[in-house]
C-alpha positions in Angstrom: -49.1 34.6 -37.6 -48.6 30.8 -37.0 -50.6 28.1 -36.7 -49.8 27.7 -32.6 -51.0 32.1 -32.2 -53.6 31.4 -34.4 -55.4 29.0 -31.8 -54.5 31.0 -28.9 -56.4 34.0 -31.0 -59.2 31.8 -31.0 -59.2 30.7 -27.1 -58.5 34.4 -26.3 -61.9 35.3 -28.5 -63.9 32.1 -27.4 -67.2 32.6 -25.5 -67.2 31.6 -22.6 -63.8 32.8 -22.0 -62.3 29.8 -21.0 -59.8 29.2 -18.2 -56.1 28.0 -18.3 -54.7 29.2 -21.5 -50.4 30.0 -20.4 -49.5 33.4 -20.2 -46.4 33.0 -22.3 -48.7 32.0 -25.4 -50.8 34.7 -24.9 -47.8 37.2 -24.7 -46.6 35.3 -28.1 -49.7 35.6 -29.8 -49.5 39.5 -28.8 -46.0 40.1 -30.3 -47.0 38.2 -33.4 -50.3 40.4 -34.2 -48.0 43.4 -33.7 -48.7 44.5 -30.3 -45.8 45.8 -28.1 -46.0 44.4 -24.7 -43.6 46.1 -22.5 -42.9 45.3 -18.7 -43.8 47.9 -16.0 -43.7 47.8 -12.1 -44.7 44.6 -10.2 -46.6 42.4 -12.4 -48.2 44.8 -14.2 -48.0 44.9 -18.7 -48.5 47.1 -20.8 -50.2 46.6 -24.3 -49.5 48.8 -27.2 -50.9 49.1 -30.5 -51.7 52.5 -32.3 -53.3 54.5 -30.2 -54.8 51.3 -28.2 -53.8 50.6 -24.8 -54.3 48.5 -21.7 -53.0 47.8 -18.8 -52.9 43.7 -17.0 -51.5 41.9 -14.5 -49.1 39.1 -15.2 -50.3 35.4 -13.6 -47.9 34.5 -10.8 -47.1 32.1 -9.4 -49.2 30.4 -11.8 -48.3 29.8 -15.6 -52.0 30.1 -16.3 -54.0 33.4 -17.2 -57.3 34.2 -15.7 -60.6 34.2 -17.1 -61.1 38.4 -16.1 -57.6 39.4 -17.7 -58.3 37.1 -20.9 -61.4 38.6 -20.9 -59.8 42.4 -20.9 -57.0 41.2 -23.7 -59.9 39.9 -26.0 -61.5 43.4 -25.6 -58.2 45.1 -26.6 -57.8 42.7 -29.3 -61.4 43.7 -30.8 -60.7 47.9 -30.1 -57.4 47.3 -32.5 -59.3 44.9 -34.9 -57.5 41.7 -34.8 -59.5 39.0 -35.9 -59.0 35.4 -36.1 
């Protein structure tokens, strides 16, 4: 994972979850600790990894990521144990 996922990792984990982090880090990040992120109707993504999965919403029109679906994505990221 690179330096640039790395830190989004972190923001994703960091309490309070904070606000504005760009959806197309966080999708980054997800491909880079091995989660499949596939596109289904709408806005709607779905995460993959083993037997782990979730359901979001993309941001739009906004570039930036809300605090409740960061908040959701941190919580995956713990259930599949990726760490910072």
């Amino acid at each position: 994972m690179r330096a640039k996922h790395q830190r989004t990792l972190e923001n994703v984990l960091k309490t309070p979850t904070p606000a504005g982090i760009r959806w197309t880090d966080i999708v980054a990040m997800l491909k880079a600790a091995g989660v499949e992120v596939s596109q289904r109707s709408g806005s709607r993504i779905l995460l993959k990894k083993g037997a782990e999965r979730i359901v979001v919403h993309r941001p739009h029109p906004e570039p930036e990521t809300g605090r409740a679906t960061v908040r959701d994505i941190a919580a995956f990221l713990k259930a599949v144990g990726v760490k910072p």
